[in-house]
PAGU-786184 format. One record per atom (N, C-alpha, C): residue number from 1; x, y, z; atom name. Coordinates in steps of 0.05 Angstrom, whole numbers, m for minus. Layout:
! residues N
pt seq NUM; X X; Y Y; Z Z; atom CA
...
***
This chain:
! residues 76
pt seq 1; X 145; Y 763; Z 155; atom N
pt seq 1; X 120; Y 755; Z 143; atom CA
pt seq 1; X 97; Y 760; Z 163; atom C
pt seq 2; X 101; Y 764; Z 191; atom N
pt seq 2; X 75; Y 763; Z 210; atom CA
pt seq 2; X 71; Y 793; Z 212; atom C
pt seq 3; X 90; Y 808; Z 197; atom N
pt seq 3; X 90; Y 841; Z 196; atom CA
pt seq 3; X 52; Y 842; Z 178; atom C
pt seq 4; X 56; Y 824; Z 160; atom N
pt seq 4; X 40; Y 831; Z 133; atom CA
pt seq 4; X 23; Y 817; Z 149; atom C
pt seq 5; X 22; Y 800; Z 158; atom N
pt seq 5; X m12; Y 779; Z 172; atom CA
pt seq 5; X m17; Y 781; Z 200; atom C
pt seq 6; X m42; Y 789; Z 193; atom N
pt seq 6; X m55; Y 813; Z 220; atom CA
pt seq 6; X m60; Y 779; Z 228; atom C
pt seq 7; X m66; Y 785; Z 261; atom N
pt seq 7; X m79; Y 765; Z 282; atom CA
pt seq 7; X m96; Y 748; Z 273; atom C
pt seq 8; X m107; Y 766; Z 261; atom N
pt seq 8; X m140; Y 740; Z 246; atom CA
pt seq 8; X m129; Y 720; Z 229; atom C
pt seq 9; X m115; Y 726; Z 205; atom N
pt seq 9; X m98; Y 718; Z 189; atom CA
pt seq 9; X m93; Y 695; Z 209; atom C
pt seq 10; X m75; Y 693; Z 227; atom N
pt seq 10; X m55; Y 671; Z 234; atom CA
pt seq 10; X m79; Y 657; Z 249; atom C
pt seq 11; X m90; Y 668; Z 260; atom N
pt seq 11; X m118; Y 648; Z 277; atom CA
pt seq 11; X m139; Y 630; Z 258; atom C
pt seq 12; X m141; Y 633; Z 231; atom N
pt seq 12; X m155; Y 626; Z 212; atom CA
pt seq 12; X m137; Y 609; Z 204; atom C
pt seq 13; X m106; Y 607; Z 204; atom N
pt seq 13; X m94; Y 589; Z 180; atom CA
pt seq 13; X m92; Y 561; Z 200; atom C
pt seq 14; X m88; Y 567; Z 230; atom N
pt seq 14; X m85; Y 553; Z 250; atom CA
pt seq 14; X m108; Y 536; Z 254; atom C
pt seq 15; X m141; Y 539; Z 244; atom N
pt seq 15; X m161; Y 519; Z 248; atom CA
pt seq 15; X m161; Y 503; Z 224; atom C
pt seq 16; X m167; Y 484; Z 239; atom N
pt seq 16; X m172; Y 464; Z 217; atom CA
pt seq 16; X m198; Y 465; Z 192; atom C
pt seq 17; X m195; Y 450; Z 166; atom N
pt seq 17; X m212; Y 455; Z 151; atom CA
pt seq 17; X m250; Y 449; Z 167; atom C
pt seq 18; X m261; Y 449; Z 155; atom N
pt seq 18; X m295; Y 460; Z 154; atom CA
pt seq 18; X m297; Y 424; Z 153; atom C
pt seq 19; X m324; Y 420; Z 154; atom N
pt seq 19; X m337; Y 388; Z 156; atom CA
pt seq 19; X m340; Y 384; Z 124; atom C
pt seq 20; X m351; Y 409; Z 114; atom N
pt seq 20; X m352; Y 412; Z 87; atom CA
pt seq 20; X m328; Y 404; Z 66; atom C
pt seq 21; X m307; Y 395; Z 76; atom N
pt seq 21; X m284; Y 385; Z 60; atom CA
pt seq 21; X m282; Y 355; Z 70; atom C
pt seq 22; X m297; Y 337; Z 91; atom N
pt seq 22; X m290; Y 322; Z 92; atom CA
pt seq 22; X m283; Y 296; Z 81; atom C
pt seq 23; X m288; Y 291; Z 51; atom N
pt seq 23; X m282; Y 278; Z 40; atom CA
pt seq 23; X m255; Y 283; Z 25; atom C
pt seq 24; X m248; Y 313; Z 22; atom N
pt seq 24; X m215; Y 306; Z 18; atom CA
pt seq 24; X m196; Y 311; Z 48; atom C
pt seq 25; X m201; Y 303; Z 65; atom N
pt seq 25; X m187; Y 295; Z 90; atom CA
pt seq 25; X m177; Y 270; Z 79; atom C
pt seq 26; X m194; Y 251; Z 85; atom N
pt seq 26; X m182; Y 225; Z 74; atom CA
pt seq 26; X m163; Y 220; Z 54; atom C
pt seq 27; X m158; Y 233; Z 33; atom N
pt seq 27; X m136; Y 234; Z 19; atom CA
pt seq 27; X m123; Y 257; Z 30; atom C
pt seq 28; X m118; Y 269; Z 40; atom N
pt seq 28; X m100; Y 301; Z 53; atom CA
pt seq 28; X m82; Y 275; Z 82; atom C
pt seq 29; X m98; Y 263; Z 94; atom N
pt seq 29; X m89; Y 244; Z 115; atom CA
pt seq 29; X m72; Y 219; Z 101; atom C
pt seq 30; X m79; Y 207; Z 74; atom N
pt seq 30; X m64; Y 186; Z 59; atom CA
pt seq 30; X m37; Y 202; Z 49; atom C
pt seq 31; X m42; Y 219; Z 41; atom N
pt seq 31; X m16; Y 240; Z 26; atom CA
pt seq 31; X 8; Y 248; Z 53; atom C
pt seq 32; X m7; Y 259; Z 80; atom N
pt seq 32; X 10; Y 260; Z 97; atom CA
pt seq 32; X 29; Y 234; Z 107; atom C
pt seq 33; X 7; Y 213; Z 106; atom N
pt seq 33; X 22; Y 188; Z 126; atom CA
pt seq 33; X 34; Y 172; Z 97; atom C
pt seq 34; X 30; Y 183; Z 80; atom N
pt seq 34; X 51; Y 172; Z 50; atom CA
pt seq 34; X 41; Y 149; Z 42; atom C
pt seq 35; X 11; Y 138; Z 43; atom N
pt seq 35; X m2; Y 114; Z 32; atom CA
pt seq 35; X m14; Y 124; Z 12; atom C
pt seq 36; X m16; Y 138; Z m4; atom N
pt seq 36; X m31; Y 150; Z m26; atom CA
pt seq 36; X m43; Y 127; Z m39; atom C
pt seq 37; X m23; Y 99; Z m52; atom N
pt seq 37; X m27; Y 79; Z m68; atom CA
pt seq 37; X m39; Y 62; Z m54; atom C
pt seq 38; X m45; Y 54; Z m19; atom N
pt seq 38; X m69; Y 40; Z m17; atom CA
pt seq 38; X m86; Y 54; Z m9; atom C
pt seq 39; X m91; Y 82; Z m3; atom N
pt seq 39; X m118; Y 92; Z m10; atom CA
pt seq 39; X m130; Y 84; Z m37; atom C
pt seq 40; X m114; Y 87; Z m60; atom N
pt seq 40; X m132; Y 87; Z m83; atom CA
pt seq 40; X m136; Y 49; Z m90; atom C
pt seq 41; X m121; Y 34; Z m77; atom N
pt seq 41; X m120; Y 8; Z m79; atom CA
pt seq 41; X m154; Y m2; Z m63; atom C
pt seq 42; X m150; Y 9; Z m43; atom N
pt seq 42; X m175; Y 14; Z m28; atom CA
pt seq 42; X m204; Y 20; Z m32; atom C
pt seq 43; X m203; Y 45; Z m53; atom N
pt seq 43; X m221; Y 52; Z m61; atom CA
pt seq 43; X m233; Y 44; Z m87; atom C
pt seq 44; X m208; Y 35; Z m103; atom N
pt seq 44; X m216; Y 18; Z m125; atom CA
pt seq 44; X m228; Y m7; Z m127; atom C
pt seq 45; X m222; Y m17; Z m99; atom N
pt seq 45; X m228; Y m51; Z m97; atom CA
pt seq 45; X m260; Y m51; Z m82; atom C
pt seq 46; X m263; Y m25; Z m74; atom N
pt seq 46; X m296; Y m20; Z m59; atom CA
pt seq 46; X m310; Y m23; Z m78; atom C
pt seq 47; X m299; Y m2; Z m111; atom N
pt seq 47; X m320; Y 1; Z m134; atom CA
pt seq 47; X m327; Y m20; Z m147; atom C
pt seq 48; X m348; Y m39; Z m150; atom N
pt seq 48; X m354; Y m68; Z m170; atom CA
pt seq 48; X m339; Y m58; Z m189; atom C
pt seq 49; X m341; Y m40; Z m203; atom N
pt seq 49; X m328; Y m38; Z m232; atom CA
pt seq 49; X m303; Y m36; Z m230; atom C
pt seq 50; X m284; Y m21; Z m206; atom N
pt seq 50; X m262; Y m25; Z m203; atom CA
pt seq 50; X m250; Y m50; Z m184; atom C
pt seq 51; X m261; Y m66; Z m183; atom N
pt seq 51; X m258; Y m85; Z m169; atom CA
pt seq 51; X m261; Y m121; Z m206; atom C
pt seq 52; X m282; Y m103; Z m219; atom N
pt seq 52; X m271; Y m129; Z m235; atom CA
pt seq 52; X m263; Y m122; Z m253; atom C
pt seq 53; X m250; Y m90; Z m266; atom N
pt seq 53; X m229; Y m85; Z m281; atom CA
pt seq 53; X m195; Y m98; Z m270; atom C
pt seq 54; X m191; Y m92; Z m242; atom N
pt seq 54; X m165; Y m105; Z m231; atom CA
pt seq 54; X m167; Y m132; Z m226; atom C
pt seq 55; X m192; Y m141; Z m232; atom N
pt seq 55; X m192; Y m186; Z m225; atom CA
pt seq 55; X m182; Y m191; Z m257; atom C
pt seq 56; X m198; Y m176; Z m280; atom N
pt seq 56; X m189; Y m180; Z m308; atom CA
pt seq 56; X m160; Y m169; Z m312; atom C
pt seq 57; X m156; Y m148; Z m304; atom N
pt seq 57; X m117; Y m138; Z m312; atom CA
pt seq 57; X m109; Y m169; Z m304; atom C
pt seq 58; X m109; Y m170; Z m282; atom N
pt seq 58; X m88; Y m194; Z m262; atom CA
pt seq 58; X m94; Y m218; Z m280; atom C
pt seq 59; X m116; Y m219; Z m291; atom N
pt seq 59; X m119; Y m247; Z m305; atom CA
pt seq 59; X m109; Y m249; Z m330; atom C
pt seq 60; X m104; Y m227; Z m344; atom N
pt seq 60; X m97; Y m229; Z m367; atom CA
pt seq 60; X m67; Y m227; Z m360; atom C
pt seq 61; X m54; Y m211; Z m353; atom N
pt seq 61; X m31; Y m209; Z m342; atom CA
pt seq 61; X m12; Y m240; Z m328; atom C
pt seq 62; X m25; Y m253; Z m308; atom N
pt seq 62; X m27; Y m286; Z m305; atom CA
pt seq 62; X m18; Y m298; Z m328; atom C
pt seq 63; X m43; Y m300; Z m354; atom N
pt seq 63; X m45; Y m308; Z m376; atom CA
pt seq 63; X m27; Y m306; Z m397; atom C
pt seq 64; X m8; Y m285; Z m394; atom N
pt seq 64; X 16; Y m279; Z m411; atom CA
pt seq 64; X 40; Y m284; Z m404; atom C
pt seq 65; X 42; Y m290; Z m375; atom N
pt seq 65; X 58; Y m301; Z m357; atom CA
pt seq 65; X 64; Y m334; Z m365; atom C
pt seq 66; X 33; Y m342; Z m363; atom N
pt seq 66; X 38; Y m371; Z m366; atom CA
pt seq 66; X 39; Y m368; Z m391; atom C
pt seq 67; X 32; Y m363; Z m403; atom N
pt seq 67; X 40; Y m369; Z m439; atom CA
pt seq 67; X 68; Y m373; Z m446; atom C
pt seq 68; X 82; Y m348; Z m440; atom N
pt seq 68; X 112; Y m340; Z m433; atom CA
pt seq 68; X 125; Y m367; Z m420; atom C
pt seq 69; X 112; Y m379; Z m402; atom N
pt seq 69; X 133; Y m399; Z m388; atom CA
pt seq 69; X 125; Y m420; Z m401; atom C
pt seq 70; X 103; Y m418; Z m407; atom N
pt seq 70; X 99; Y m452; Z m428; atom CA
pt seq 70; X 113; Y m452; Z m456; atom C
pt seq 71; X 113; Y m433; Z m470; atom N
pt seq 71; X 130; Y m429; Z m489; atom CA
pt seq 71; X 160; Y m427; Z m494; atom C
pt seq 72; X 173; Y m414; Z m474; atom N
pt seq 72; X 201; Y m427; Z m453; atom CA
pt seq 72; X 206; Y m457; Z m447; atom C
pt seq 73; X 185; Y m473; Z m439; atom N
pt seq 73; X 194; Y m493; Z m432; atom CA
pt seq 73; X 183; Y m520; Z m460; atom C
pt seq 74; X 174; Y m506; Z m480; atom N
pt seq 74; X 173; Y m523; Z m499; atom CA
pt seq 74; X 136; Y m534; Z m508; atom C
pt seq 75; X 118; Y m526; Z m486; atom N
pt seq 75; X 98; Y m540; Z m493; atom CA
pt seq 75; X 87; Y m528; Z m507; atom C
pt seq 76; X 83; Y m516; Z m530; atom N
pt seq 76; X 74; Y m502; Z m552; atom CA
pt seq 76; X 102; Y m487; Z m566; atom C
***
C-alpha cells in the first residue's frame, strides 16, 4: 500500500485534524475513550430544554413506578 502513497500522502494522514474541526474532537475523543453516552448525558443536561425534557421523562417514569407499586400493594 506505501507503493501507491507517495511521502506527502503518509505525512498528511500522520497530522492531526485543523482547529477548524474542533468541535468534533470532543466526540472523536468520547468515541475513542468509549464514553459516547456521557458525552451526550453531558450535553443534554447543559441544554435548559434538554435538561427539563429528562427531569419530566424521570418524573413521569417515577410516577408509573409508584402507581405500579401502589396498585400491587392494594391502595387503589
Amino acid at each position: 500500500m506505501n507503493a501507491i502513497m507517495t511521502k506527502i500522502d503518509i505525512e498528511r494522514a500522520a497530522v492531526p485534524g485543523s482547529s477548524d474541526w474542533q468541535g468534533l474532537s470532543e466526540i472523536d475523543q468520547a468515541i475513542r475513550d468509549n464514553r459516547l453516552v456521557e458525552y451526550r448525558i453531558k450535553k443534554s443536561w447543559a441544554d435548559p430544554w434538554g435538561r427539563k425534557l429528562t427531569i419530566a421523562v424521570l418524573l413521569v417514569i417515577a410516577a408509573g413506578f409508584s402507581y405500579l407499586v401502589g396498585a400491587s400493594l392494594g391502595f387503589w
